[in-house]
N, C-alpha and C positions, 0 to 999 in steps of 0.2 A: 923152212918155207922157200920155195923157186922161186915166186913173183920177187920184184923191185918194189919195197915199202918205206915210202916217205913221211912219218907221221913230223911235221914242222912243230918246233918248238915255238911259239908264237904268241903274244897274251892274248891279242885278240881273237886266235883261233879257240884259244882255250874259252875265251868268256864267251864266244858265242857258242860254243859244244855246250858249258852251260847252261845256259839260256833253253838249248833245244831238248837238253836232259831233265829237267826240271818238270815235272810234271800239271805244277802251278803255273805254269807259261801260258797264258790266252794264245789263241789259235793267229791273229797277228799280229804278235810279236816274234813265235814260232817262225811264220812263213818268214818273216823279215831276217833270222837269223839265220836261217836256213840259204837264205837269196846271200847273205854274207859270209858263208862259210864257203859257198859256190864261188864268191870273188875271189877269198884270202887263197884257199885250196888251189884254185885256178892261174893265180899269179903264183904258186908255189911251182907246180909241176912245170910251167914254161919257160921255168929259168933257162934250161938248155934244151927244149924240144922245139923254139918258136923259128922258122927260116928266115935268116937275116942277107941284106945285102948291104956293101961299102957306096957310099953317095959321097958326092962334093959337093959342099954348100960353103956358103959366105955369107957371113956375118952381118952384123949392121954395123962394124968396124971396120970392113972393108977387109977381114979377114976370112981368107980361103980355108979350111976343115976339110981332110976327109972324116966322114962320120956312118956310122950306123944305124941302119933304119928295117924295119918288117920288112919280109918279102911276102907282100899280099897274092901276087902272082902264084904262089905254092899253093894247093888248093887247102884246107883247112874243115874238117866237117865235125859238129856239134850232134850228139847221137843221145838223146835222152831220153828216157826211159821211161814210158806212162806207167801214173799220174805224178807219183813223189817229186821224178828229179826234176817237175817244172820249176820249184822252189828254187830248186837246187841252180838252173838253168837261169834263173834272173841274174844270180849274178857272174856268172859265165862269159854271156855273150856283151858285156859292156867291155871287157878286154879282148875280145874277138870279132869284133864287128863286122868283120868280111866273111865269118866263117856263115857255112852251111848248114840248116839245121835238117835233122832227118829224123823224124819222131815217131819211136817206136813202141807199140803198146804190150805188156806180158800180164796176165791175167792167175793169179798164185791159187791154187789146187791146194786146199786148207787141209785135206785129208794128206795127202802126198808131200807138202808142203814145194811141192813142184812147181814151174811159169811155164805158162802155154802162150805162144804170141798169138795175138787176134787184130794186130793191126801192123804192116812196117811202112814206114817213107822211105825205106835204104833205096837208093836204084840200082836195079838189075846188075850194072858191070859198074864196080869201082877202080881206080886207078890204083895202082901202088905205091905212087908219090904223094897220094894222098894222105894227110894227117885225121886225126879222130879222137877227138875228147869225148868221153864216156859218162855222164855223170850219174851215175847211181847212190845213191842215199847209204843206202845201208846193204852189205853186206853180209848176206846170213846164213844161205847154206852155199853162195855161189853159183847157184843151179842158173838163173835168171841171164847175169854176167856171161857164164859159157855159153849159153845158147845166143845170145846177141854176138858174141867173138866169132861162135863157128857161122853166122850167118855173115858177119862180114868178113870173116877171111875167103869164103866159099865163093862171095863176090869179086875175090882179087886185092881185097885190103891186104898192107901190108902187118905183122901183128908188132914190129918194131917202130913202127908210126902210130901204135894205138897206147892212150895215155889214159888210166882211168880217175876221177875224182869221185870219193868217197866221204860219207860224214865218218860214219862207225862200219869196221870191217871187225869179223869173228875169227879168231884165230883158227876153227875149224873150214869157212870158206875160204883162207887165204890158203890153204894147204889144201885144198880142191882146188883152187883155180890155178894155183902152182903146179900143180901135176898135168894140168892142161895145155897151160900157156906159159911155160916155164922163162922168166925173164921178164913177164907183164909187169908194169910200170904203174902202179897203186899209190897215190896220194890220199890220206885219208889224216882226219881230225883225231882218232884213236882208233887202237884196236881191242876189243872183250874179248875175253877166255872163250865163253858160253853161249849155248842155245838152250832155249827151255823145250819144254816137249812140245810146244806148240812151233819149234823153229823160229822162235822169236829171241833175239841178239839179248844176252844178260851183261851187265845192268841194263845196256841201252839206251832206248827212248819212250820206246813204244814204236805203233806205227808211225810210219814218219807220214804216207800220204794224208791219212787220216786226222793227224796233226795240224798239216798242213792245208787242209781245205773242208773242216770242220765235219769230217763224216765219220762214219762207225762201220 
């Protein structure tokens, strides 16, 4: 595979991949794991993507520190994916509070198992200094993923500032989207072998949207 795959060893990332595998899971305690898997995943990939700068501060000891702190000034934009990655996206933006959200809709073709957008927030021209967390759920043929990448590099993203967070990626879409975006930056909870003939991720979860917001 070309992409960059983070899967974190973590317990908590583990119990809550549980939680949302389990098929006995009521629909919220799902959303809520899901909103947690968004936070753990989210503070994973940041460890070295987040822009930092050196401050002076002093103490209440009357001791002077140089120290390190966010550079909120670097612009930061949160790119989710309708409906699943809302979940996903709760817990996201509590460790990105300054970031941008830009909510984009793709629409999955059951025959084709292809995504069609039918709605985007991206705007028109983006910066290249600009950063962009990605959060999609689930990873299954890829298809979804590349078409939201070639819409924001097309705008001027750069694809070295794009970070994605994932619950479950398929070893078949990681090897599509590697051959696209070679060096993409994938943090995800696990990754499966499989898709079944329906392009549904094995073992998996199931649908995650539909999990997540109690529809069929």
């Amino acid at each position: 595979m070309a992409v960059n795959v983070l899967v974190p060893q973590h317990p908590l990332i583990g119990h809550f991949l549980s939680v949302c595998r389990d098929r006995t899971t009521p629909m919220p305690q799902f959303r809520a794991a899901m909103a947690e898997l968004g936070r753990w995943l989210t503070y994973e990939t940041c460890r070295d993507w987040l822009p930092t700068q050196k401050v002076e501060i002093e103490t209440p000891l009357d001791v002077k520190l140089s120290a390190t702190r966010l550079d909120w000034e670097q612009p930061i934009a949160i790119v989710p994916i309708l409906r699943a990655a809302l979940a996903l996206t709760e817990g996201c933006m509590p460790l990105l509070p300054h970031a941008r959200v830009y909510h984009v809709g793709y629409r999955r073709d059951e025959e084709t198992a292809e995504a069609h957008c039918y709605m985007s927030g991206v705007p028109d021209k983006l910066s290249p200094q600009e950063r962009f967390l990605l959060p999609e759920p689930m990873l299954a043929t890829g298809g979804t993923l590349i078409q939201l990448m070639q819409e924001l590099t097309s705008r001027g993203a750069d694809t070295a500032k794009i970070r994605v967070v994932s619950v479950i990626a398929s070893r078949p879409a990681l090897q599509r989207i590697g051959a696209a975006y070679p060096g993409l930056h994938i943090t995800c909870a696990a990754i499966d072998d499989k898709l079944d003939e329906r392009s549904y991720i094995v073992p998996g979860l199931g649908d995650a949207g539909d999990r997540a917001f109690g529809t069929e």
